[in-house]
Structure formats: structure tokens, C-alpha cells
DSSP file (Angstrom, degrees, kcal/mol; ACC not computed):
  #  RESIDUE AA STRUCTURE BP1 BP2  ACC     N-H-->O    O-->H-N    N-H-->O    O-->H-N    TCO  KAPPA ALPHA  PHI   PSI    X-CA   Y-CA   Z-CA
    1    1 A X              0   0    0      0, 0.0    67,-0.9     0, 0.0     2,-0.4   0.000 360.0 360.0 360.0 136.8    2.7   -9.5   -7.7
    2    2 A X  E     -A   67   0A   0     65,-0.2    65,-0.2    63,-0.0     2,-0.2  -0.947 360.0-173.2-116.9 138.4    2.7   -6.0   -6.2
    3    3 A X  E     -A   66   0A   0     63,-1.4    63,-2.6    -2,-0.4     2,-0.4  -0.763   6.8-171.1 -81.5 148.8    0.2   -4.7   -3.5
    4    4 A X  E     +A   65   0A   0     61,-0.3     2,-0.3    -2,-0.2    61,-0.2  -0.983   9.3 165.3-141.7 158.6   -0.6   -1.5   -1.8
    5    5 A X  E     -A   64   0A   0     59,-1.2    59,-2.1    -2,-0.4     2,-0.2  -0.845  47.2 -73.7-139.9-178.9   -2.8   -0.5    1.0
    6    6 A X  E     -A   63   0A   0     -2,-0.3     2,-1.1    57,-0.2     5,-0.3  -0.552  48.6-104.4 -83.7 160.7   -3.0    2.6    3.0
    7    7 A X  S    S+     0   0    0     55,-1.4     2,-0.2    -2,-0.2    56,-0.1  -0.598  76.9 108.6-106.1  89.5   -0.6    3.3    5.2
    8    8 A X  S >> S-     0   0    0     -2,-1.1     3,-7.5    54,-0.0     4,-2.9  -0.848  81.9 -98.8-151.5 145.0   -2.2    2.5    8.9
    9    9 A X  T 34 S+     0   0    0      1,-0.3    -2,-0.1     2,-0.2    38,-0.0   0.232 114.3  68.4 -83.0  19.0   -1.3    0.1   10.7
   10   10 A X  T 34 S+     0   0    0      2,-0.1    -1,-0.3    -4,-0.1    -3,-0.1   0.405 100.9  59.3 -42.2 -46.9   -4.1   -2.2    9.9
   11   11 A X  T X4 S+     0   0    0     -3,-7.5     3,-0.9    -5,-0.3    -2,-0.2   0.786 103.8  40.1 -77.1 -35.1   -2.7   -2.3    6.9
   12   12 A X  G >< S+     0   0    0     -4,-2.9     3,-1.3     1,-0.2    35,-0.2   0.512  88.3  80.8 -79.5  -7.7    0.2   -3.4    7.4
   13   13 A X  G 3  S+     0   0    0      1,-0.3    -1,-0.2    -5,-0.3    -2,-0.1   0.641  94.8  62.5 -77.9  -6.0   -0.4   -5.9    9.8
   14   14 A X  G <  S+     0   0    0     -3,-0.9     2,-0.3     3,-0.0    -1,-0.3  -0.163  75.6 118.5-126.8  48.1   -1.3   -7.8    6.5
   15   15 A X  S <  S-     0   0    0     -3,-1.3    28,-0.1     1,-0.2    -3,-0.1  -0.740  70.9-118.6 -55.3 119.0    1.8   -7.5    5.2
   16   16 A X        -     0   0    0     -2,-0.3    27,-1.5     1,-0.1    -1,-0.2   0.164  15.7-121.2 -62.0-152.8    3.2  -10.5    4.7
   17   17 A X        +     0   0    0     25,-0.2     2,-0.1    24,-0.1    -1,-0.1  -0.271  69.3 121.9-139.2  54.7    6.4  -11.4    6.5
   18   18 A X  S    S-     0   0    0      1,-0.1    24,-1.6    19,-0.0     2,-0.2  -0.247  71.8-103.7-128.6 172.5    8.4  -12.0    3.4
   19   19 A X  E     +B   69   0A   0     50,-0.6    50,-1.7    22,-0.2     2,-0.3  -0.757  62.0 133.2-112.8 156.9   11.4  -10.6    2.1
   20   20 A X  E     -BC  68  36A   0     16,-3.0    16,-2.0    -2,-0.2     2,-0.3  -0.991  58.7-103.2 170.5-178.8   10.6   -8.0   -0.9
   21   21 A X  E     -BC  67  35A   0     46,-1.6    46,-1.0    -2,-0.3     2,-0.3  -0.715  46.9-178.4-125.3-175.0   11.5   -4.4   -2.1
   22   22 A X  E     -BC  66  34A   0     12,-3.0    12,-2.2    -2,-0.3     2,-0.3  -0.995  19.3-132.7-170.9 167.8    8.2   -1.3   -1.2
   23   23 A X  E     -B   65   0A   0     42,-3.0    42,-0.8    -2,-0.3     2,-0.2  -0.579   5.0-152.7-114.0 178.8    7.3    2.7   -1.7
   24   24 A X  E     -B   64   0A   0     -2,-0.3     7,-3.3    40,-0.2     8,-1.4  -0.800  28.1-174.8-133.4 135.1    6.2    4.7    0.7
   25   25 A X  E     +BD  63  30A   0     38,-3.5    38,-1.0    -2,-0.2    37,-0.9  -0.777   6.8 178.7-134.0 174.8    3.8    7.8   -1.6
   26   26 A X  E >  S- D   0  29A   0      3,-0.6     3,-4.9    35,-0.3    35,-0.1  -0.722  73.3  -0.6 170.9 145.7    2.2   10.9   -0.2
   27   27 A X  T 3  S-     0   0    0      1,-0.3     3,-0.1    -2,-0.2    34,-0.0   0.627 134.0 -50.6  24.5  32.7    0.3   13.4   -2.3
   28   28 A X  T 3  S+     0   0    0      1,-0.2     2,-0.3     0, 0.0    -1,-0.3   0.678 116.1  93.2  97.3  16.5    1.0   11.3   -5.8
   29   29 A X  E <  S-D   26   0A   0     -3,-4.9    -3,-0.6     3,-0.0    -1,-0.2  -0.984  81.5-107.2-156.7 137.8    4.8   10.8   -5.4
   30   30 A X  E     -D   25   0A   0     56,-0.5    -5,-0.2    -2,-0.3     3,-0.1  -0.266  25.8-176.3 -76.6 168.4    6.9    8.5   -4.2
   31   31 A X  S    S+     0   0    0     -7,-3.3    -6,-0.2     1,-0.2    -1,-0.2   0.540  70.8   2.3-113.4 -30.3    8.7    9.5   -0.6
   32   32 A X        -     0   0    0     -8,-1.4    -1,-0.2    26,-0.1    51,-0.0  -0.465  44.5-153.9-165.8  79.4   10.6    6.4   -0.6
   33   33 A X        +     0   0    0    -10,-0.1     2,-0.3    -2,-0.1   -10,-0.2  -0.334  29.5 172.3 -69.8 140.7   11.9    3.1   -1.9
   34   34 A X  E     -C   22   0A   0    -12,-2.2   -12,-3.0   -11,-0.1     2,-0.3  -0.983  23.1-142.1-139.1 173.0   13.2    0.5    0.6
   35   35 A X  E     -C   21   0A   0     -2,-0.3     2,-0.3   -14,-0.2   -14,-0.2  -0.880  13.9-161.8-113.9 147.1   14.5   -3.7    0.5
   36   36 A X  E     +C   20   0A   0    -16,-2.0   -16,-3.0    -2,-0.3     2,-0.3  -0.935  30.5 131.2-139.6 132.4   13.5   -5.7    3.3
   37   37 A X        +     0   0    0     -2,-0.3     2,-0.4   -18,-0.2     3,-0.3  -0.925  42.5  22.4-176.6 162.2   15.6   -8.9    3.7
   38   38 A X  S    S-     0   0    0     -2,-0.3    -2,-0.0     1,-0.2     0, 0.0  -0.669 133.0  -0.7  69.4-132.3   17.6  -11.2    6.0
   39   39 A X  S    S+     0   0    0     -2,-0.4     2,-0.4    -3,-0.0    -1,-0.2   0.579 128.0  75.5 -77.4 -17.9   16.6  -10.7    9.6
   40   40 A X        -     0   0    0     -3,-0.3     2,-0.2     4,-0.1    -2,-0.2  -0.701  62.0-165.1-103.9 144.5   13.8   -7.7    8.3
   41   41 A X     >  -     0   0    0     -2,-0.4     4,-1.0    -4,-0.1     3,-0.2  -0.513  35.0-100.6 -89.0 158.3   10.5   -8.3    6.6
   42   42 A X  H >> S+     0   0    0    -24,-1.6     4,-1.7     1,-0.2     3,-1.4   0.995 124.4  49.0 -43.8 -69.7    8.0   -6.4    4.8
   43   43 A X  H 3> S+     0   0    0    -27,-1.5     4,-0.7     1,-0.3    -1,-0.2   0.375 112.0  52.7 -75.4   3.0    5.8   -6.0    7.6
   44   44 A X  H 3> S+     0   0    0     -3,-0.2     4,-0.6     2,-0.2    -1,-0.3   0.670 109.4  47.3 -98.7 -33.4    8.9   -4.8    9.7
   45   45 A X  H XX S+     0   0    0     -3,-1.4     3,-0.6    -4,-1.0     4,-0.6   0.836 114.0  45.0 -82.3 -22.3   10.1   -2.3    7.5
   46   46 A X  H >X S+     0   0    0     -4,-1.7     3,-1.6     1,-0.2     4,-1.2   0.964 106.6  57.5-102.2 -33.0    7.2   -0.9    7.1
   47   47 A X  H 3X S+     0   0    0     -4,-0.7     4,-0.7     1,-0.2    -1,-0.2   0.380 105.7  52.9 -21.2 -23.7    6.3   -1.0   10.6
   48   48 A X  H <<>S+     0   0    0     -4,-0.6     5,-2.7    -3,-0.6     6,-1.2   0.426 105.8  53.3 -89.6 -21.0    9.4    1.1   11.5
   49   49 A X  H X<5S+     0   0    0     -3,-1.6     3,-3.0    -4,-0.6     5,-0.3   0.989 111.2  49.2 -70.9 -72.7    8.3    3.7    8.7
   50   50 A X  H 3<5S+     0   0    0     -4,-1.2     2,-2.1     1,-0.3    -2,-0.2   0.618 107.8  53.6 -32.3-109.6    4.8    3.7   10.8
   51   51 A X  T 3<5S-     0   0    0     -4,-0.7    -1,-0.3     1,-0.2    -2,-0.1   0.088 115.3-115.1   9.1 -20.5    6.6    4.2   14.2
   52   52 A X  T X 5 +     0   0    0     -3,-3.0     3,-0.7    -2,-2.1    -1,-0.2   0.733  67.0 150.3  73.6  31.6    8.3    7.1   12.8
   53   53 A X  T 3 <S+     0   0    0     -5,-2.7    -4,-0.2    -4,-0.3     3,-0.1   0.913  81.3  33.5 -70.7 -49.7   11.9    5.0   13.3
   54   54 A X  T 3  S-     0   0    0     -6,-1.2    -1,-0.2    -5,-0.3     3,-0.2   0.550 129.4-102.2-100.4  18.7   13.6    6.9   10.2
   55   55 A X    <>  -     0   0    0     -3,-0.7     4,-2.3    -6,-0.3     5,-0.3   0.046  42.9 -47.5 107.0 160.3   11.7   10.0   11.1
   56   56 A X  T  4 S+     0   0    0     -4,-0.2    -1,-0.2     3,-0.2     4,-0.1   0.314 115.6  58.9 -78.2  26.8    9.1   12.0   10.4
   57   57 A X  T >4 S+     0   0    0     -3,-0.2     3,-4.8     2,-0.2     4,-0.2   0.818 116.2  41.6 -84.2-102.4    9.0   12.6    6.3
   58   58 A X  G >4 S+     0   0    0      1,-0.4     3,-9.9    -4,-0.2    -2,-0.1   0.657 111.2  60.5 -23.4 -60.5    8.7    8.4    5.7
   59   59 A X  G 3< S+     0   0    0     -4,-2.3    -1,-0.4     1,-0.3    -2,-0.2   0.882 103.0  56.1 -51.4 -27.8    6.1    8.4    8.9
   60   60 A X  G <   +     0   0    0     -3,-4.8    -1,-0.3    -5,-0.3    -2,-0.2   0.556  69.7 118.8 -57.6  -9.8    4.1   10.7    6.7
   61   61 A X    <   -     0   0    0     -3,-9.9   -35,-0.3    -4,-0.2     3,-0.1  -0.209  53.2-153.2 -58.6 173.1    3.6    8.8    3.8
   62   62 A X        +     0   0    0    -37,-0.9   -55,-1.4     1,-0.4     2,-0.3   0.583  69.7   4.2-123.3   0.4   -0.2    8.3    3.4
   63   63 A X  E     -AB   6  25A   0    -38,-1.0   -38,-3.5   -57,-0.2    -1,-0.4  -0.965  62.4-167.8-156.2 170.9    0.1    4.7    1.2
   64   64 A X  E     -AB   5  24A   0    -59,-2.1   -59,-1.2    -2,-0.3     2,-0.2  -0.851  11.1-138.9-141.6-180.0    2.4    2.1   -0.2
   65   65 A X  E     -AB   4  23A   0    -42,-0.8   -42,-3.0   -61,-0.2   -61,-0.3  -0.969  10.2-167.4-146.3 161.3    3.2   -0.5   -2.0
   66   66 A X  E     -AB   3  22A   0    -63,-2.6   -63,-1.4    -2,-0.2   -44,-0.2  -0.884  19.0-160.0-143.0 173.1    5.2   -3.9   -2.1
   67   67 A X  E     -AB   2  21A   0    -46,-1.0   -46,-1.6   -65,-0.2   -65,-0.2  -0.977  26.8-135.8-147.0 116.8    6.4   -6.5   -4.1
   68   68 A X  E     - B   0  20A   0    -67,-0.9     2,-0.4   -48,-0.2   -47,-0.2  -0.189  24.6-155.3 -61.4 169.7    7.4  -10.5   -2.0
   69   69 A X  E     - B   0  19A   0    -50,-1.7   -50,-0.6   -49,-0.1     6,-0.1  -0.992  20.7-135.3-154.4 149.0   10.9  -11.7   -3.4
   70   70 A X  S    S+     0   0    0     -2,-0.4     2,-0.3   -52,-0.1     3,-0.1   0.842  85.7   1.2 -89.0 -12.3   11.5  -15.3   -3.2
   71   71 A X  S >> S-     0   0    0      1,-0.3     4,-1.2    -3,-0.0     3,-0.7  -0.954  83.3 -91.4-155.5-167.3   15.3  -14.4   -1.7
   72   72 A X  H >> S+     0   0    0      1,-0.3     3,-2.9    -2,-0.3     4,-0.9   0.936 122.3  52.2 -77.0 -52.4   17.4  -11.6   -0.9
   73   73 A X  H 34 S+     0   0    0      1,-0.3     4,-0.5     2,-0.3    -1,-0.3   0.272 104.8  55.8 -12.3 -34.2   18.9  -11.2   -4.0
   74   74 A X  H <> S+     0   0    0     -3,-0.7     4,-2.9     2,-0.2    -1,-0.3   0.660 105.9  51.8 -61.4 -49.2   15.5  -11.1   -5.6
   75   75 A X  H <X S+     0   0    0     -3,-2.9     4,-0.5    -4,-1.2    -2,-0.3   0.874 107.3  59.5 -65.9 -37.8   14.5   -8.0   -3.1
   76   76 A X  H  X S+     0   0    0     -4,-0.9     4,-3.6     2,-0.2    -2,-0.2   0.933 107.0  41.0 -47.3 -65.6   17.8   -6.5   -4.5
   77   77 A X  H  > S+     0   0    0     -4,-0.5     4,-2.1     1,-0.3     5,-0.4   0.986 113.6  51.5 -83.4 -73.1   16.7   -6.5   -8.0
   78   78 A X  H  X S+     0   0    0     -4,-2.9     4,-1.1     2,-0.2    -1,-0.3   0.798 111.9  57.6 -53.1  -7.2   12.6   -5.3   -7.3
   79   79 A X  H >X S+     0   0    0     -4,-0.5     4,-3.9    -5,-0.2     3,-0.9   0.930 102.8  44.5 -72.3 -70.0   14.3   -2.6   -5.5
   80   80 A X  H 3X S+     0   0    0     -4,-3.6     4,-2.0     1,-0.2     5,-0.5   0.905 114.2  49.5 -30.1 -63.9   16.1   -1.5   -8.0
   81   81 A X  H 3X S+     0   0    0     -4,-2.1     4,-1.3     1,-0.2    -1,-0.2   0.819 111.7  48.3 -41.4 -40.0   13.1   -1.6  -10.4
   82   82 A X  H << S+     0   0    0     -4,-1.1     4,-0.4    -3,-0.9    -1,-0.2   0.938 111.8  55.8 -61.4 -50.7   10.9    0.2   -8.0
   83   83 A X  H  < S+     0   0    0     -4,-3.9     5,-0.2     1,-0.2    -2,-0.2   0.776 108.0  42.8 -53.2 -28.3   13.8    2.7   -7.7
   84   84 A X  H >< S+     0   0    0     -4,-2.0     3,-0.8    -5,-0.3    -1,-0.2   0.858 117.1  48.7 -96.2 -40.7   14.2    3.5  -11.4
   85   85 A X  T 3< S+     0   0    0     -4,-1.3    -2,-0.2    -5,-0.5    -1,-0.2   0.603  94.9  77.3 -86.0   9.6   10.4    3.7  -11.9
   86   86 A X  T 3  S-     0   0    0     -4,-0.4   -56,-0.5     2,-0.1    -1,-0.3   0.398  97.7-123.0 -88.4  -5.4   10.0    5.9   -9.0
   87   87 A X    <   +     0   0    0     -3,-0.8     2,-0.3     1,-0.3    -3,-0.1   0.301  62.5 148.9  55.7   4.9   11.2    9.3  -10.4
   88   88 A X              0   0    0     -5,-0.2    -1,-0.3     1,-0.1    -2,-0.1  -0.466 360.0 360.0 -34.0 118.5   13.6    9.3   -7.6
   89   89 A X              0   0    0     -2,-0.3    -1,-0.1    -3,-0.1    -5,-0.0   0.340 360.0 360.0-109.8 360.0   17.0   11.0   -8.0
């Protein structure tokens, strides 16, 4: 099941804590695909976006979205999928 909220840190605090693939979007287009698994979470990766950890394009985004993955291997595979449907090159 995929979710989105805006991207404030409100939102994200109700993130789960799951392993899972996510965008990051701004003005209608995605900015960003990531995986979060093993020692990282959703709510960590995307918390690091928020924080401006990989800088300030990502920190910009103004929503997202995710998708839980029941293992890492799982996050692998909605990443990809996110990735190919993202218009990302």
C-alpha cells in the first residue's frame, strides 16, 4: 500500500519504521527515489532528507511518498518500480 504526506516533519514522524522504497516530489515531479532497509527506516530516511543530510535539492522537496516492504529485498524491488515510474533518467 503506498502513502504520501507532506513533507514536514509532522509528517513524517508518522512514518512507519519499516523497511520500504519512497519519492521525494516538488512542483509535480519527482526529485528523488530512495530504499530504506537494514539498520535505516522509512522514517529515518526520510528524516535525513528533512535535516538537509544529502543537501539542499532533496531538503526541498515539498511531499512524498512510500511504499512498507516486508524485507530488504522487497524494498529493492518497490525501488525499482518507483524508479521506473518516476520519469527519472
Amino acid at each position: 500500500m503506498e502513502s504520501q504526506g507532506d513533507f514536514e516533519a509532522g509528517q513524517i514522524a508518522m512514518v512507519p519504521q519499516a523497511p520500504g522504497a519512497y519519492r521525494l516530489w516538488a512542483r509535480g515531479r519527482v526529485l528523488f527515489v530512495g530504499v530504506a532497509c537494514g539498520a535505516r527506516s522509512l522514517r529515518t530516511e526520510l528524516n535525513r532528507h528533512w535535516r538537509g543530510d544529502f543537501g539542499p535539492s532533496t531538503q526541498a522537496a515539498s511531499h512524498f511518498d512510500w511504499v512498507v516492504a516486508q524485507t530488504a529485498a522487497h524494498a529493492h524491488e518497490l525501488y525499482r518500480s518507483l524508479y521506473a515510474s518516476s520519469g527519472l533518467r
